[in-house]
C-alpha positions in Angstrom: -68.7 43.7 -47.6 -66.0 41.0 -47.0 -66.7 39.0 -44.2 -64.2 38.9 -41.1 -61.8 35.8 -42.8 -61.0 37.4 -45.7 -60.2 40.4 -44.1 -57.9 38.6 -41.8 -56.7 36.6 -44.8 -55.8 40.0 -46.3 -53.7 41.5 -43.1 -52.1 38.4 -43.4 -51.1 39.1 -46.7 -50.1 42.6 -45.9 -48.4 41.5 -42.8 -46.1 38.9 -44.8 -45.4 42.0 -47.3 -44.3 44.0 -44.4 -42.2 41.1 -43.1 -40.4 41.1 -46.5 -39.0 44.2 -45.7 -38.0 43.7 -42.0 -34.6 42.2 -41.4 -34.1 38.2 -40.5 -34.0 38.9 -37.0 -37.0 41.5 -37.1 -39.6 39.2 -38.6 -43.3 39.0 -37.4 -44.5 35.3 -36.0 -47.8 35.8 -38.0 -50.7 33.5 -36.6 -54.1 33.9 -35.2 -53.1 35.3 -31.7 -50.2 37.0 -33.0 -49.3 41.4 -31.3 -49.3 43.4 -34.6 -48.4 46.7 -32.5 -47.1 47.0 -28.8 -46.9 44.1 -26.4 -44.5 41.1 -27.8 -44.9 42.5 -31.6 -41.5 43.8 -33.3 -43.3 46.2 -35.0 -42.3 50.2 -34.6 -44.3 52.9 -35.5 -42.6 52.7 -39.1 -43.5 50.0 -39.7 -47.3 49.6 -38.3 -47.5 52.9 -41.4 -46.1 51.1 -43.9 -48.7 47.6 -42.9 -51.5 50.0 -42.5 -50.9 51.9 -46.3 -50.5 48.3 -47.5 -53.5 47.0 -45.9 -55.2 50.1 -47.1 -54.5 49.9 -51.2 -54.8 45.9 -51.1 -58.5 46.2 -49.0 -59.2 48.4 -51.8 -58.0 46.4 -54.9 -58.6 42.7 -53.4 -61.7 43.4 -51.3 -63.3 46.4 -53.4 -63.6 48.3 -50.0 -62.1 51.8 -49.7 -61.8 52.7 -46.1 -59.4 54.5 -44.2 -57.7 52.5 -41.6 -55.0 55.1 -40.0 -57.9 58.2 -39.0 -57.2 60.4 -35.8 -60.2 58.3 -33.7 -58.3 55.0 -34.4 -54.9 55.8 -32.9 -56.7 58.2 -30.0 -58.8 54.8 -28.9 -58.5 53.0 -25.2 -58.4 50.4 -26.5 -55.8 50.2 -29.7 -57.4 48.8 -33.5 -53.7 47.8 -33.9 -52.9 45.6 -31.0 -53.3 42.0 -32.6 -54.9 40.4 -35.7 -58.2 39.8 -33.7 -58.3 43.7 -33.0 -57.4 44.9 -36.7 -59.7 43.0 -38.3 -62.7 43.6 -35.8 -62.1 47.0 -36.9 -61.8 46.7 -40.1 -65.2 44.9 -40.2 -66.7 47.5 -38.1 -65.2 50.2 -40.4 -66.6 48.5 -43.9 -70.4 48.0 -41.9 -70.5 52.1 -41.5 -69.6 52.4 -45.5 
């Protein structure tokens, strides 16, 4: 199981992929405390899909970990997996513990 910095290491990837595809003024401030989803983030809906399916294949061929991220009990939660980096990867952790 990866430990919790090289997950976050990989979002980060994924997040810089996403920001590839965003326009200049639409780019994500990626850093530690950064919003991924809601809050101050720039993110839509579109484009939280297209990190998560990124996330997904590149958790699977970096980290060797096949988990789904986007299920019906993470986007039903309080408490969203998707708010900030902190969140994701918490979740991600949690997720790869249950394999």
């Amino acid at each position: 199981m990866l430990d919790k910095k090289e997950i976050s290491n990989l979002v980060i990837k994924s997040l810089r992929e996403v920001n590839r595809i965003l326009g200049k003024n639409e780019q994500l401030k990626i850093g530690k405390n950064m919003d991924i989803y809601g809050g101050k983030s720039r993110l839509d809906s579109m484009g939280l899909v297209n990190l998560l399916v990124d996330l997904e294949q590149r958790l699977a061929k970096e980290g060797g970990i096949e988990i789904s991220i986007m299920d019906a009990k993470a986007f039903s939660m309080k408490n969203s997996p998707f708010k900030n980096l902190s969140t994701l990867v918490d979740f991600i952790h949690k997720k790869g513990e249950d394999l």
